[in-house]
ROBABA-901393 format. One record per atom (N, C-alpha, C, CB): residue in one letter; x, y, z. Coordinates in steps of 0.001 Angstrom, whole numbers, plus 500000, padded with zeros to 6 digits. Glycine has a CB too. Example, Ala and Ser with C-alpha at 12.3 -4.5 7.8 and 13.67 -1.06 7.14 Angstrom:
A513190494310507800/A512300495500507800/A513200496700507800/A511308495527509046/S512850497750507080/S513670498940507140/S512900500030507870/S514084499402505725/
***
This chain:
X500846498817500000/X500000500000500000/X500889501243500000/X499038500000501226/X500424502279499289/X501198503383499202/X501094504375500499/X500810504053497936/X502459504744501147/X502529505687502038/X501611507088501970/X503830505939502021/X501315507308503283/X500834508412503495/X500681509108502618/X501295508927504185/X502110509546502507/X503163511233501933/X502830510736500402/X505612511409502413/X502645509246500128/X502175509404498829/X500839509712498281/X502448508466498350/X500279509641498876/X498505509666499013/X498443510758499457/X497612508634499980/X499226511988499599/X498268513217500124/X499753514241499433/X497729513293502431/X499409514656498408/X500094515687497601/X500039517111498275/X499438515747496175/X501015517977498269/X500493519189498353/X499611520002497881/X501046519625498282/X499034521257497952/X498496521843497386/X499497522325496216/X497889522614498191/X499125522616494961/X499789522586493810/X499858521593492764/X500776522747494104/X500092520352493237/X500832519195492785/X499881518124492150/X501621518593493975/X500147518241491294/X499599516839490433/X499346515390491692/X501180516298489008/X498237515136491558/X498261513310492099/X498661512437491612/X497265512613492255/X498658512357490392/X499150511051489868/X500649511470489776/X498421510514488360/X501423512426489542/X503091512949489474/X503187512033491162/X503508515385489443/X502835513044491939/X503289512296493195/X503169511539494263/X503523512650493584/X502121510748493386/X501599508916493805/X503322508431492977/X499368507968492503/X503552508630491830/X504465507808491046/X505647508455491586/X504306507818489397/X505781509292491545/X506912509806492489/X507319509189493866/X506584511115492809/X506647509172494556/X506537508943496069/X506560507334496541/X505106509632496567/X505195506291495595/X505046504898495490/X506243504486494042/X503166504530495206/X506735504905493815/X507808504574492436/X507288502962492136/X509936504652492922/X508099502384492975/X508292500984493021/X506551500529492653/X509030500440494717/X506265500802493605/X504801499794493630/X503800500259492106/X503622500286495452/X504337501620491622/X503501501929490564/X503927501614489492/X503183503060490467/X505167501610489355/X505597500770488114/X506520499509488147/X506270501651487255/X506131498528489130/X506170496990489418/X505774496048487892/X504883496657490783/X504745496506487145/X504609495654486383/X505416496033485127/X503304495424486260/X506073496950485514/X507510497399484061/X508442496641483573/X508592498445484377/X509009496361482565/X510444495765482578/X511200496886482438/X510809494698481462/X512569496586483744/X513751497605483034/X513903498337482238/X514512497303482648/X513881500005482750/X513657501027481722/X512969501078480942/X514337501270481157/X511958500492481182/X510360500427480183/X509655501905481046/X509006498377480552/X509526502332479683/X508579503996480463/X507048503657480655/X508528505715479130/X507250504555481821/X505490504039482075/X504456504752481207/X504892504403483731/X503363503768480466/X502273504688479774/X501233505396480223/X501690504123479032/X501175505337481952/X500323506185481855/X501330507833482570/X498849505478482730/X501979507773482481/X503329508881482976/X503760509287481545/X504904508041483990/X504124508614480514/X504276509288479223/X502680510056478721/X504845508011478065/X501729509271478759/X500309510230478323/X500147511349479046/X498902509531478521/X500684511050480741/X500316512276481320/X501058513502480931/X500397512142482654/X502467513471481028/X503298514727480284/X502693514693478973/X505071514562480144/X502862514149478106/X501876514655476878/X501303515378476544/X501207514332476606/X499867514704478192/X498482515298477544/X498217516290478634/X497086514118477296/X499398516426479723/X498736517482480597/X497946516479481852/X497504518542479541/X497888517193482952/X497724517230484164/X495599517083484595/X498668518791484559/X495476517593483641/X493745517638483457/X493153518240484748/X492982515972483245/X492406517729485483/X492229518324486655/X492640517381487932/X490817518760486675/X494006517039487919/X494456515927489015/X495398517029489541/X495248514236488453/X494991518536489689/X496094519103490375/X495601519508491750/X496694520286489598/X495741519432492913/X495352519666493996/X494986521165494619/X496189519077494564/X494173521340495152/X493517522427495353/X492845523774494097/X494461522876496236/X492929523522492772/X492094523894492471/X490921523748491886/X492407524262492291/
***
């Protein structure tokens, strides 16, 4: 299960940036070696949408 500090972003901050940030390991477990994650490449892509905290 993901820590606290990962589950509760600051105000500012993307959720999903710092769930994957914070849980690294556990969020991209099903990767192989230097395999980029797809939903972390769509997100820079496509933008942040409304997963940014407090507004």
């Amino acid at each position: 299960m993901a820590s606290k500090k990962a589950l509760n972003p600051p105000r500012g901050e993307c959720r999903q940036c710092w769930l994957h940030a914070y849980d690294s390991r556990q969020q991209h477990r099903h990767l192989a070696p230097r395999e980029d994650c797809p939903a972390c490449v769509d997100h820079m892509l496509n933008g942040h949408g409304n997963m940014i905290v407090g507004r």
